[in-house]
N, CA, C and O atoms as a printed pandas DataFrame, in Angstrom:
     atom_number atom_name residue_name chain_id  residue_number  x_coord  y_coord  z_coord
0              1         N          UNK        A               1    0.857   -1.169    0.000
1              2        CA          UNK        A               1    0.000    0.000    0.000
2              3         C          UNK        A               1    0.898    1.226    0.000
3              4         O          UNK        A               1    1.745    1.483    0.856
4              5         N          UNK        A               2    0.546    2.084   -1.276
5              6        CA          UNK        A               2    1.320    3.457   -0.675
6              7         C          UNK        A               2    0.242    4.799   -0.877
7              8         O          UNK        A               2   -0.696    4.987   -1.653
8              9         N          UNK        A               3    0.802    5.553    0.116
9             10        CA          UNK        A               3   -0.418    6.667    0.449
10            11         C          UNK        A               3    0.296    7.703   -0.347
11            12         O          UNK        A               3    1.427    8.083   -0.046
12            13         N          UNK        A               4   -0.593    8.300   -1.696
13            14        CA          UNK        A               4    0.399    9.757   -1.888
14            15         C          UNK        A               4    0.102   11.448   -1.097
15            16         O          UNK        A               4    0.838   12.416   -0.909
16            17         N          UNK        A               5   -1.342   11.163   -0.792
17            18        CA          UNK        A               5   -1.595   12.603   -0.002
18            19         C          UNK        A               5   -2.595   11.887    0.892
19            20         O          UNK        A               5   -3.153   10.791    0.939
20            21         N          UNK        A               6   -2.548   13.354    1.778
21            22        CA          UNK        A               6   -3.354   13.313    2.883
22            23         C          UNK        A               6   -3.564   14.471    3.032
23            24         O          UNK        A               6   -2.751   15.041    3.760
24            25         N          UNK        A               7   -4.478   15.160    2.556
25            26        CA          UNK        A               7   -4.910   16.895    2.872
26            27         C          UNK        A               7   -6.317   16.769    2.977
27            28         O          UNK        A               7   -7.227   16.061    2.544
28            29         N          UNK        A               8   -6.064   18.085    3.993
29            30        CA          UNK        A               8   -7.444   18.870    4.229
30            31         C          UNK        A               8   -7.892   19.264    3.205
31            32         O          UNK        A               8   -7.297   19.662    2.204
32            33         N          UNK        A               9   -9.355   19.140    3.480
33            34        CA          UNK        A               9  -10.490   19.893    2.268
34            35         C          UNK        A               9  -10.921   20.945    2.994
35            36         O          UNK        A               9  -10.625   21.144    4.172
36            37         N          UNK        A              10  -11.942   21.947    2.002
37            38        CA          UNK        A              10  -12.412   22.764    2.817
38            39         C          UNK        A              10  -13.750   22.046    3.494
39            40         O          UNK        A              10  -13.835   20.939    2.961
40            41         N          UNK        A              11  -14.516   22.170    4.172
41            42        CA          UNK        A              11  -15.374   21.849    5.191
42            43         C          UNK        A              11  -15.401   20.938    6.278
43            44         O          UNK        A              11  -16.257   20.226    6.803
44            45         N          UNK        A              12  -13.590   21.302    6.541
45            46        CA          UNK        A              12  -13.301   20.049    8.037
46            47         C          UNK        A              12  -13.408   18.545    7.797
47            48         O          UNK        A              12  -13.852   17.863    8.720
48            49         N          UNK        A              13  -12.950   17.795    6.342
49            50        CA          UNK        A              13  -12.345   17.445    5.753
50            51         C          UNK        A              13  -10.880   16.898    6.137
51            52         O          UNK        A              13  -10.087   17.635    6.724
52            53         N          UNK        A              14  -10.467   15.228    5.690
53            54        CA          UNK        A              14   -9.198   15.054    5.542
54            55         C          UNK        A              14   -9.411   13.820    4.400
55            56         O          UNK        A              14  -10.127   12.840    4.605
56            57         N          UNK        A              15   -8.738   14.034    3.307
57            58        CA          UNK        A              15   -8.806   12.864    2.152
58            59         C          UNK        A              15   -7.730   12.702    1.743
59            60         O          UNK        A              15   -6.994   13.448    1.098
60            61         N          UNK        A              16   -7.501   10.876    2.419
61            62        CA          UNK        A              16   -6.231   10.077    2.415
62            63         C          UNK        A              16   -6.607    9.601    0.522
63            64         O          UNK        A              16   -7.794    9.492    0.213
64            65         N          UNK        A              17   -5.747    9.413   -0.337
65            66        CA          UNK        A              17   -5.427    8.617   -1.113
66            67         C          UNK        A              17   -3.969    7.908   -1.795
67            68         O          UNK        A              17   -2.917    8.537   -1.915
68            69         N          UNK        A              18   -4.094    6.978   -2.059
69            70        CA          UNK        A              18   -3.037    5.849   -2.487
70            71         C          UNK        A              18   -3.553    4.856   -3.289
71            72         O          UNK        A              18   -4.533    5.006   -4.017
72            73         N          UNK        A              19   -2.844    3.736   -3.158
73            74        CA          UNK        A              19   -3.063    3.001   -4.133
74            75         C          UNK        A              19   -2.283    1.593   -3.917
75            76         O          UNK        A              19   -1.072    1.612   -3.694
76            77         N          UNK        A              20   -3.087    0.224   -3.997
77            78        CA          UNK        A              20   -2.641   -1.230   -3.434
78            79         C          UNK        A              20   -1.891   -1.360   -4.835
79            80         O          UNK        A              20   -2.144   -0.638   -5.799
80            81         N          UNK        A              21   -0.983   -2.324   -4.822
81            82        CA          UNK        A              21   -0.418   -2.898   -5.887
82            83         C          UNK        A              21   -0.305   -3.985   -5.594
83            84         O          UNK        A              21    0.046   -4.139   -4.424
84            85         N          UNK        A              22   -0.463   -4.931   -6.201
85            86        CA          UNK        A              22   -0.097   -6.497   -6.024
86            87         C          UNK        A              22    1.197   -7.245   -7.033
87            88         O          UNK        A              22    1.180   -7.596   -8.213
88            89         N          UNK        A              23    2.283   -7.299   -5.980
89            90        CA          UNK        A              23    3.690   -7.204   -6.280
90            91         C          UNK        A              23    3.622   -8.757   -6.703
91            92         O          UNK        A              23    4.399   -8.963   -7.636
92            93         N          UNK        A              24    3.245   -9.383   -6.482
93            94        CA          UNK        A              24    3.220  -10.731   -6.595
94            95         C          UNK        A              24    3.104  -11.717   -8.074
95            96         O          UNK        A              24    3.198  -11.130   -9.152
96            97         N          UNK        A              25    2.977  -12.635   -8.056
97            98        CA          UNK        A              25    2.839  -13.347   -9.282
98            99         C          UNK        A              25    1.476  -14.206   -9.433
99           100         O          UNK        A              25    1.161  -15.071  -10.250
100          101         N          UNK        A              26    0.784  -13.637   -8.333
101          102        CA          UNK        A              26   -0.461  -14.603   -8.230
102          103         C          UNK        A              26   -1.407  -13.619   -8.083
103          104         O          UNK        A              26   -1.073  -12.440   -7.969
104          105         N          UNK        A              27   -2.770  -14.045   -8.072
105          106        CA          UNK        A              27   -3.970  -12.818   -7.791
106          107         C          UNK        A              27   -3.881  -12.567   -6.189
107          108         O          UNK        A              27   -3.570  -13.562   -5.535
108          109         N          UNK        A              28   -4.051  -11.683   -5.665
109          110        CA          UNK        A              28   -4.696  -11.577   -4.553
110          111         C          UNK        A              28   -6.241  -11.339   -4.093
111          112         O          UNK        A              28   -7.093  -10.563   -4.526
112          113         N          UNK        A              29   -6.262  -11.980   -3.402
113          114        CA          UNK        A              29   -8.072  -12.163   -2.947
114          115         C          UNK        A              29   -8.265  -11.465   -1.910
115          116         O          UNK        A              29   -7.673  -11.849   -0.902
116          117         N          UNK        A              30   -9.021  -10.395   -1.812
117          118        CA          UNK        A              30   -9.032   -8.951   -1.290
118          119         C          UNK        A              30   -9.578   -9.549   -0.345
119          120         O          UNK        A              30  -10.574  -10.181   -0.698
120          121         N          UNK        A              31   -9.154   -9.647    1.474
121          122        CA          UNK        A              31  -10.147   -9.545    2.513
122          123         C          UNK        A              31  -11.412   -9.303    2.933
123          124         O          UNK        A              31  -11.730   -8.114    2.908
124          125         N          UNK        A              32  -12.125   -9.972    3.262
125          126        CA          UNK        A              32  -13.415   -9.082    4.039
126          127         C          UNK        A              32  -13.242   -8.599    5.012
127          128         O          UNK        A              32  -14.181   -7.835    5.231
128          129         N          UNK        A              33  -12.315   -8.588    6.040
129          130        CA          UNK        A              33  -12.417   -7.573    6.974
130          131         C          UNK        A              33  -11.908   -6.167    6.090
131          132         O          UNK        A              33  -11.881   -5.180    6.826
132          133         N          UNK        A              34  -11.696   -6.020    5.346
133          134        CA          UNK        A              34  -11.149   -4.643    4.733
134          135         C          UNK        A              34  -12.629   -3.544    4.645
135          136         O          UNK        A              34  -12.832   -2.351    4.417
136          137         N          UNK        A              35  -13.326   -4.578    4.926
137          138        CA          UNK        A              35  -15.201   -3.677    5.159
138          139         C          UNK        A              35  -15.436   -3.111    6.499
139          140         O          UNK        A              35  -16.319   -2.419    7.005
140          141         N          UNK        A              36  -14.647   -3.495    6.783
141          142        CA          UNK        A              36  -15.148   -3.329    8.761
142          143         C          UNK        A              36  -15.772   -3.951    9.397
143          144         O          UNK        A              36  -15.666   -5.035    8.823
144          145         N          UNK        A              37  -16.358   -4.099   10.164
145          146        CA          UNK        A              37  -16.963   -4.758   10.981
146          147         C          UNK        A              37  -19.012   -4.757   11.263
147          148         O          UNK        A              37  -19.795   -5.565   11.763
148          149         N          UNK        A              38  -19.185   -3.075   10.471
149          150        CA          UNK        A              38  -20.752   -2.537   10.659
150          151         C          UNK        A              38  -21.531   -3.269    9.689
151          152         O          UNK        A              38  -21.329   -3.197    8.477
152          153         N          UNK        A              39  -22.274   -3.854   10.141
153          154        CA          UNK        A              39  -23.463   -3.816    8.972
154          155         C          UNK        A              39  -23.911   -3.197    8.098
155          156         O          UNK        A              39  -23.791   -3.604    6.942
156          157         N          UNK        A              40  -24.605   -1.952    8.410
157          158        CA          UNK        A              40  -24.372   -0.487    8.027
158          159         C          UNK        A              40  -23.880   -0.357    6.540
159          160         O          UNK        A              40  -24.415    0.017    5.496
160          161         N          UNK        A              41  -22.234   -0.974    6.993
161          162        CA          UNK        A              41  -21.765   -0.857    4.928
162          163         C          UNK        A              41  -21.859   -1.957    4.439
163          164         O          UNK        A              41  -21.644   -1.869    3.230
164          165         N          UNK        A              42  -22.070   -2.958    4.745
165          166        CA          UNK        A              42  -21.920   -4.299    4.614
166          167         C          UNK        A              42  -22.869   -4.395    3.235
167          168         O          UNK        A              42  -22.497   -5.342    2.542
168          169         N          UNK        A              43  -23.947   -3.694    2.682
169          170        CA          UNK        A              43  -24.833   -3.371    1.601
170          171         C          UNK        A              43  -23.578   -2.834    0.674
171          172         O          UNK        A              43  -23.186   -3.851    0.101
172          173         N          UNK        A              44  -23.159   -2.266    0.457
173          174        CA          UNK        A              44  -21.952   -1.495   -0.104
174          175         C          UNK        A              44  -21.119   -2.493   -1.036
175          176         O          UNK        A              44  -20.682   -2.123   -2.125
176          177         N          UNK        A              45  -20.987   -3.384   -0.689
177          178        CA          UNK        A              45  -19.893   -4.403   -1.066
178          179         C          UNK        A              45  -18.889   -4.408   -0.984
179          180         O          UNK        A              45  -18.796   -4.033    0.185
180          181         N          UNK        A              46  -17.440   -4.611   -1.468
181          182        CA          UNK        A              46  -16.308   -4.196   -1.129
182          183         C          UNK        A              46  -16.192   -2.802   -0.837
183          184         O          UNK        A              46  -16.623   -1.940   -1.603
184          185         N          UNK        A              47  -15.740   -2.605    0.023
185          186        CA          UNK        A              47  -15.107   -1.142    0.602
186          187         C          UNK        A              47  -13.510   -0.799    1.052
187          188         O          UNK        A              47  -12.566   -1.547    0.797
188          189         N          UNK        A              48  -13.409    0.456    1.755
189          190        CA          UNK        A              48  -12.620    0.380    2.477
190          191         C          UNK        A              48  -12.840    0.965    3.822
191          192         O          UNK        A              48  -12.064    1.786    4.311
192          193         N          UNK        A              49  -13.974    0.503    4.451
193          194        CA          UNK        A              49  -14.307    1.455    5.409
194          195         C          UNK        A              49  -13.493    0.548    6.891
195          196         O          UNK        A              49  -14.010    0.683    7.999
196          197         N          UNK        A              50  -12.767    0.046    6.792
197          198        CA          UNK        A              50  -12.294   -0.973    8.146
198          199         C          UNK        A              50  -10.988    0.492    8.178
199          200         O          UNK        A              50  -10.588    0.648    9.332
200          201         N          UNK        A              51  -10.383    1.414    7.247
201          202        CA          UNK        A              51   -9.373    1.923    7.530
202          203         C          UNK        A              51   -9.636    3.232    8.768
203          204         O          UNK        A              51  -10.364    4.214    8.919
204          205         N          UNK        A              52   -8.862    2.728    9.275
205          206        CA          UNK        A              52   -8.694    4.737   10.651
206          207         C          UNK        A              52   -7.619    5.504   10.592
207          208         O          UNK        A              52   -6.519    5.294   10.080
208          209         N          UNK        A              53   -7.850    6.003   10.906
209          210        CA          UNK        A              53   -6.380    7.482   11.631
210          211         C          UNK        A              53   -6.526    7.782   12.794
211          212         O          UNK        A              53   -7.509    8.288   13.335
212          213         N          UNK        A              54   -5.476    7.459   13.257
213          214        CA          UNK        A              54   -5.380    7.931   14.820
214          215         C          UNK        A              54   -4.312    8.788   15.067
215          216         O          UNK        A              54   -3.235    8.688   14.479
216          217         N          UNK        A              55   -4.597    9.736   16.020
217          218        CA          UNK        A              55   -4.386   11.021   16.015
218          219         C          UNK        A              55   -3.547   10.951   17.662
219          220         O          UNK        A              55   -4.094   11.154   18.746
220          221         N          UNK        A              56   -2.313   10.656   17.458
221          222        CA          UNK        A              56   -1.568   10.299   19.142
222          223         C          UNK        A              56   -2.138   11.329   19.832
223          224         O          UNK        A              56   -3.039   11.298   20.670
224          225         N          UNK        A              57   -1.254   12.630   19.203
225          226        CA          UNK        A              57   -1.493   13.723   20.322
226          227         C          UNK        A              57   -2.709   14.420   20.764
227          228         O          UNK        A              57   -2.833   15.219   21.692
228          229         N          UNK        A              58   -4.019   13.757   19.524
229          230        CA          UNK        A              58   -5.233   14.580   20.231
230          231         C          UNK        A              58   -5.619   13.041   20.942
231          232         O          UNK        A              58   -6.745   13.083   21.437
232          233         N          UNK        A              59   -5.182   12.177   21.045
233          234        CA          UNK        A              59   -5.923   10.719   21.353
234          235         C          UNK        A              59   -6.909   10.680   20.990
235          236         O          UNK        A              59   -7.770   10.443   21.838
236          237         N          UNK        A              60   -7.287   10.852   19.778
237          238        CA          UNK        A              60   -8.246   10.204   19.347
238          239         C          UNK        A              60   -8.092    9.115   17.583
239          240         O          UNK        A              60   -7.107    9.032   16.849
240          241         N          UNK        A              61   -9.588    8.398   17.407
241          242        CA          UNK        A              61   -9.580    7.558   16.562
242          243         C          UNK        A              61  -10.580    8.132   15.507
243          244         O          UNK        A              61  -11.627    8.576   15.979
244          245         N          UNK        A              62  -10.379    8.208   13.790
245          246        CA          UNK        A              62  -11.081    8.833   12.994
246          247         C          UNK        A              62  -11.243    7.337   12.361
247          248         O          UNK        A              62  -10.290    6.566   12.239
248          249         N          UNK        A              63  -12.520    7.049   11.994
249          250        CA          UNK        A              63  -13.176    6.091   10.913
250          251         C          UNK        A              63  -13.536    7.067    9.616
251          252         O          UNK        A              63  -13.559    8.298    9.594
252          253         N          UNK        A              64  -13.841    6.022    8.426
253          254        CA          UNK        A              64  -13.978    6.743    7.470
254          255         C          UNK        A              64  -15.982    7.475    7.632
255          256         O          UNK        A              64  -16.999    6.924    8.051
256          257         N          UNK        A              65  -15.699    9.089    6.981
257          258        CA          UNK        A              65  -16.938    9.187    7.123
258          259         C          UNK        A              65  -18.089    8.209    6.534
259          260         O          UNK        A              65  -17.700    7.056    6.351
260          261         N          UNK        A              66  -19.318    8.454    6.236
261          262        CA          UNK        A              66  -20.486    8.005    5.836
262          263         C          UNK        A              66  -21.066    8.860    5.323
263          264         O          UNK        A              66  -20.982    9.942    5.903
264          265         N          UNK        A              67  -21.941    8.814    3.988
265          266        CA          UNK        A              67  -22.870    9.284    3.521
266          267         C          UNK        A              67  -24.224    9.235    3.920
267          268         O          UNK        A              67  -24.540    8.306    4.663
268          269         N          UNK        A              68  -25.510   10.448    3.407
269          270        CA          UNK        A              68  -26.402    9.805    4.293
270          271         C          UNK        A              68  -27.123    9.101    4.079
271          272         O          UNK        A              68  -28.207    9.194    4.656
272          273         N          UNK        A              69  -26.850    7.883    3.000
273          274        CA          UNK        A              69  -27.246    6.476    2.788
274          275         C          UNK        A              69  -26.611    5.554    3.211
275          276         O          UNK        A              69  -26.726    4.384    2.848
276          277         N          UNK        A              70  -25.751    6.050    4.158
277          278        CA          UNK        A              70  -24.473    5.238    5.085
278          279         C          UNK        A              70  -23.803    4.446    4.518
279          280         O          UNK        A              70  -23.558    3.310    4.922
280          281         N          UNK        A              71  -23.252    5.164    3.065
281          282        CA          UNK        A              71  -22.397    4.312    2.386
282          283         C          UNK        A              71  -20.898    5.024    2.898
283          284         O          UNK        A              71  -20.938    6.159    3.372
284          285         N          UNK        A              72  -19.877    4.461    2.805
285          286        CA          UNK        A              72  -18.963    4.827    3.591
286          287         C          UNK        A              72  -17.925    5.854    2.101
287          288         O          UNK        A              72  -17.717    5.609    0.913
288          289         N          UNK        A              73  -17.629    6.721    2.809
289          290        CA          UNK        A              73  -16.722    7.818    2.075
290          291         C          UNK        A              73  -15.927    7.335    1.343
291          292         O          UNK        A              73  -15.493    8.290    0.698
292          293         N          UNK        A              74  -15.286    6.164    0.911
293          294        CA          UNK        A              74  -13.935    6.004    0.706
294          295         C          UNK        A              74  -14.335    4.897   -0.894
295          296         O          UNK        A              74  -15.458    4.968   -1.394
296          297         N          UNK        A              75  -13.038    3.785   -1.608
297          298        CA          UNK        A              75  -13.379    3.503   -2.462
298          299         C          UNK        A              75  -14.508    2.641   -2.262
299          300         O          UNK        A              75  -14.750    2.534   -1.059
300          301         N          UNK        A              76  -15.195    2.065   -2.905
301          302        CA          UNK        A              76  -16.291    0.745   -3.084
302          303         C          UNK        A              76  -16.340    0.187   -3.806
303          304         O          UNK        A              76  -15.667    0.329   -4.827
304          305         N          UNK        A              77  -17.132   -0.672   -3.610
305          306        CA          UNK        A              77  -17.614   -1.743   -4.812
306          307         C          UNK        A              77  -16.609   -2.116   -5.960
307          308         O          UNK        A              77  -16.840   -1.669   -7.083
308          309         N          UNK        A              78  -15.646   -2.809   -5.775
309          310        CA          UNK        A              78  -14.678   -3.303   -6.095
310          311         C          UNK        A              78  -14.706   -4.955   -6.722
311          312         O          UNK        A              78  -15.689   -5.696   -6.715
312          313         N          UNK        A              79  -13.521   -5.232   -7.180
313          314        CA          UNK        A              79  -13.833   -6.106   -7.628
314          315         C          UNK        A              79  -13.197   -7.268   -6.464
315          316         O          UNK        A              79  -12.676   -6.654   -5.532
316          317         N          UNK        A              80  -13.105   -8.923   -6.277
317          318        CA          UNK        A              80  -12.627   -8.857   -5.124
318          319         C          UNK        A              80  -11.029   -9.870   -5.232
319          320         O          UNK        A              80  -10.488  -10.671   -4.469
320          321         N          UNK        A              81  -10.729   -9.372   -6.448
321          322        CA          UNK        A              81   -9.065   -9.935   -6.714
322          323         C          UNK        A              81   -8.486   -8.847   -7.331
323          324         O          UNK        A              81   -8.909   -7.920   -8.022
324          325         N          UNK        A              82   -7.176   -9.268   -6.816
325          326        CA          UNK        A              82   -6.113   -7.482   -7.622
326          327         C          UNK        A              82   -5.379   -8.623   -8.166
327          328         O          UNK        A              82   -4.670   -9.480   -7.639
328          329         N          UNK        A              83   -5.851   -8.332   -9.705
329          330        CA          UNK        A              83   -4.587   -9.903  -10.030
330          331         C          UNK        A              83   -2.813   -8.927  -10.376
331          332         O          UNK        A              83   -2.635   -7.717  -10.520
332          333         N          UNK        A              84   -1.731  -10.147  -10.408
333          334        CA          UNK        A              84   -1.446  -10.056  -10.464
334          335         C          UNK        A              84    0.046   -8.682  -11.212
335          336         O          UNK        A              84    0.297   -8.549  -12.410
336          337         N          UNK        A              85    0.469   -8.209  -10.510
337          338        CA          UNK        A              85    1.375   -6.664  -11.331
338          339         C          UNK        A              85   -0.067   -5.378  -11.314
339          340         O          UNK        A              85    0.092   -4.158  -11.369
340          341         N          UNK        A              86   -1.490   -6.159  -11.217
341          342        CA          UNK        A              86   -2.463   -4.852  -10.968
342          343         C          UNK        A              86   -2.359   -4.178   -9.490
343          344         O          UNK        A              86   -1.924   -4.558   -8.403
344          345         N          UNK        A              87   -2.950   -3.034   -9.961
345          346        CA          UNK        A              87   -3.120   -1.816   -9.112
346          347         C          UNK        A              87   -4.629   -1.592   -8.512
347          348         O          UNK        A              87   -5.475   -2.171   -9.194
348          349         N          UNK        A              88   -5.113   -0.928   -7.467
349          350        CA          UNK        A              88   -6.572   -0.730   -6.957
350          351         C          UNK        A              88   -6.090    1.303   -5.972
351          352         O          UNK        A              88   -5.747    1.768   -4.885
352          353         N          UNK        A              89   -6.319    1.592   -6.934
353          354        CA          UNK        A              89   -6.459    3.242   -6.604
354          355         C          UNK        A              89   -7.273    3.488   -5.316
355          356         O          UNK        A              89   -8.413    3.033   -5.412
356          357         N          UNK        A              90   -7.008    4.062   -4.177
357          358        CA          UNK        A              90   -7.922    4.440   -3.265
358          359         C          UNK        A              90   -8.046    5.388   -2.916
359          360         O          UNK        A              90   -7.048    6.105   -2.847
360          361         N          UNK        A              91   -9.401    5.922   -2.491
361          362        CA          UNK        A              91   -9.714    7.240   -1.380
362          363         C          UNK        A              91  -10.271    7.010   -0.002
363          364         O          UNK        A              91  -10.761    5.908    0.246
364          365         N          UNK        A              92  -10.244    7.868    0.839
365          366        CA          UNK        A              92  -10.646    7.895    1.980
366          367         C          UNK        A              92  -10.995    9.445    2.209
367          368         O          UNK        A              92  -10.369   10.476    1.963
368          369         N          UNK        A              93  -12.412    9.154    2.856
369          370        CA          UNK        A              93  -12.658   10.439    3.826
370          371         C          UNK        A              93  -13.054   10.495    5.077
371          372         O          UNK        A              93  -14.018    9.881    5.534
372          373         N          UNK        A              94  -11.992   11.573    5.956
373          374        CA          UNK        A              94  -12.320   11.407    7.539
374          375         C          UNK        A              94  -12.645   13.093    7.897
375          376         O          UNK        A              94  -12.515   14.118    7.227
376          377         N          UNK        A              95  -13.072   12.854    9.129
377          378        CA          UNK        A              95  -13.130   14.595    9.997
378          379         C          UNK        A              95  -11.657   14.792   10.029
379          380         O          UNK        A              95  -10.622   14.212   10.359
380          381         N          UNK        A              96  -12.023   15.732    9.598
381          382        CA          UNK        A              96  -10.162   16.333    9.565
382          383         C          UNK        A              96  -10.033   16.571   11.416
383          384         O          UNK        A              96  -10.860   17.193   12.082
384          385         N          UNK        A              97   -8.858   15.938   11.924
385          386        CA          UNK        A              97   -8.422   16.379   12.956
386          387         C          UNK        A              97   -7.701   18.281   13.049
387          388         O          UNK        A              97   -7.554   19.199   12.242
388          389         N          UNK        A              98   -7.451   18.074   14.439
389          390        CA          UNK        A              98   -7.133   19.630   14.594
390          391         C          UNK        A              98   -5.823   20.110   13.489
391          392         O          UNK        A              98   -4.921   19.407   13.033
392          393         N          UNK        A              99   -6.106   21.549   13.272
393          394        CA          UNK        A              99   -5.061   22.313   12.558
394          395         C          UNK        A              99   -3.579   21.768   12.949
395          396         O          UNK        A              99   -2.658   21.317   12.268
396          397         N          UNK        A             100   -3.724   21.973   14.144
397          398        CA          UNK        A             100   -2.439   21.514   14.911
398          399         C          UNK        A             100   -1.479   20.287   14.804
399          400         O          UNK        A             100   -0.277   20.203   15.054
400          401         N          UNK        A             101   -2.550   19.182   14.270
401          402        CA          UNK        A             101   -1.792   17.920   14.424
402          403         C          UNK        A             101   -1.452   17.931   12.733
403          404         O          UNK        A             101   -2.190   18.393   11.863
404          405         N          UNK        A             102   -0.603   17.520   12.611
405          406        CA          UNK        A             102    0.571   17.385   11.467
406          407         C          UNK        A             102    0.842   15.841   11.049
407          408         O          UNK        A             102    1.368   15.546    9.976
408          409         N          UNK        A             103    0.421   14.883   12.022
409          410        CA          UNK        A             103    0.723   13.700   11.823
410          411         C          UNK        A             103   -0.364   12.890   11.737
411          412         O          UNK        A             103   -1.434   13.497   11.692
412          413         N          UNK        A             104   -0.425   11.525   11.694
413          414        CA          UNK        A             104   -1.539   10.947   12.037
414          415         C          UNK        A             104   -1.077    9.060   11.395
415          416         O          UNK        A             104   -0.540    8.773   10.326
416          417         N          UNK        A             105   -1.434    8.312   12.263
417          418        CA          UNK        A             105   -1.591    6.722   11.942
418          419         C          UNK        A             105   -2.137    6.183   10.958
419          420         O          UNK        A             105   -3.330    6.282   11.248
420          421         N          UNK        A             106   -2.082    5.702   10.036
421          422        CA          UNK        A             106   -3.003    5.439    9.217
422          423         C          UNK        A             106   -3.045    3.597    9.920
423          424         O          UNK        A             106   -2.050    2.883   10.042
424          425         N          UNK        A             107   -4.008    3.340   10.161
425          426        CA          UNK        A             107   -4.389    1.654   10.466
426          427         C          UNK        A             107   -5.388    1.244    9.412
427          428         O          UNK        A             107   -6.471    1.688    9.030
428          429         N          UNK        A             108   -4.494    0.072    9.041
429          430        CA          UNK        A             108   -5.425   -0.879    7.493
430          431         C          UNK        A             108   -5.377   -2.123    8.056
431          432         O          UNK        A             108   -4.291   -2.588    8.404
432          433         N          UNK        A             109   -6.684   -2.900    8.237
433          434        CA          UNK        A             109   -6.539   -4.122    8.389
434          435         C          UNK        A             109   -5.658   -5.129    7.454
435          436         O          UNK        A             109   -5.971   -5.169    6.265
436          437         N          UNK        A             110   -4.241   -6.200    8.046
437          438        CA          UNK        A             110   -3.268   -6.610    6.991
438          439         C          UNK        A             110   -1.872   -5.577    6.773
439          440         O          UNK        A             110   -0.750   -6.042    6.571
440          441         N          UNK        A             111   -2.150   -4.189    6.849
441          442        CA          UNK        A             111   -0.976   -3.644    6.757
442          443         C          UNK        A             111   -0.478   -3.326    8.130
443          444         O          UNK        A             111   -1.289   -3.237    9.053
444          445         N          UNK        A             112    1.216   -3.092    8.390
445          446        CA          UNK        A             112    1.583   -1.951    9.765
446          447         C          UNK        A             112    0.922   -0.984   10.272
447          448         O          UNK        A             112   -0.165   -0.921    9.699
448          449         N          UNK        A             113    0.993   -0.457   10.798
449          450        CA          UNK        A             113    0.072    0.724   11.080
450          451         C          UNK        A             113    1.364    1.634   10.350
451          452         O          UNK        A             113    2.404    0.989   10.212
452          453         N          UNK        A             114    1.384    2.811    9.960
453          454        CA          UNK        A             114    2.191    3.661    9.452
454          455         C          UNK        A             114    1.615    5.460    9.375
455          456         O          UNK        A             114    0.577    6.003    8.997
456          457         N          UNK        A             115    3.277    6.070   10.111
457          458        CA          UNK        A             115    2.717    7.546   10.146
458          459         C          UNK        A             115    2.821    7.959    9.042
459          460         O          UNK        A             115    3.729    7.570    8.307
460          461         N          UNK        A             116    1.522    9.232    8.498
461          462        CA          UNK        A             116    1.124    9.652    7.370
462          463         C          UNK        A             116    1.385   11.062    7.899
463          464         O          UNK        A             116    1.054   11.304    9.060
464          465         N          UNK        A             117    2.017   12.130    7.060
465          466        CA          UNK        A             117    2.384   13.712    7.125
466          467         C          UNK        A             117    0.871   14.366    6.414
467          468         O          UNK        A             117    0.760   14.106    5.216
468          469         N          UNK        A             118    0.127   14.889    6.815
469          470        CA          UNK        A             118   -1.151   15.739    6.658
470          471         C          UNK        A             118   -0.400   17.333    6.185
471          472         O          UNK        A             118    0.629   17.888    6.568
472          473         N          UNK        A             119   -1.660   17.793    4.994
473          474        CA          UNK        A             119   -1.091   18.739    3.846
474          475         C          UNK        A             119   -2.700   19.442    4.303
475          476         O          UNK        A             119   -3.115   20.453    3.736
């Protein structure tokens, strides 16, 4: 997984995007926990709503927003193999944390957790 931005939008707003690659020589068969855990999106079909940001210094935890058909902000409805040398483009949208914080966790179910620099 690599993340190329992470900026604020205007209306308190933060939209992570990157992009999976599958380095491998075989397909990969995309997780279901990569949906999360809610029911809620579970209508949605593939998602990425299992991803957060956590925010050390305000202690807190950001999920991806929801629409108000409670489809979740980020990519969907996907297909559910990245075959092989392919790519799967992603977005995410969260409440932008405070002005102040500069950093933030990105947690993906399957990946490290890894700090992301906010623009």
């Amino acid at each position: 997984m690599s993340v190329f931005s992470a900026r604020r939008d205007d209306g308190g707003f933060l939209t992570v995007d990157g992009q999976f690659r599958n380095t491998s020589s075989v397909g990969f068969t995309v997780p279901v926990n990569w949906n999360g855990l809610e029911q809620a999106v579970a209508s949605t079909g593939n998602s990425l709503a299992a991803m957060t940001l956590v925010d050390s210094k305000g202690k807190k935890r950001y999920y991806v927003l929801r629409d108000t058909d409670n489809r979740p902000l980020t990519t969907y409805a996907y297909g559910n193999l990245i075959k092989a040398g392919d790519t799967l483009s992603f977005f995410a949208q969260f409440p932008a944390p405070p002005a102040d914080t500069t950093q933030v966790a990105l947690q993906f179910p399957g990946f490290p957790s890894t700090t992301i620099e906010l623009s």
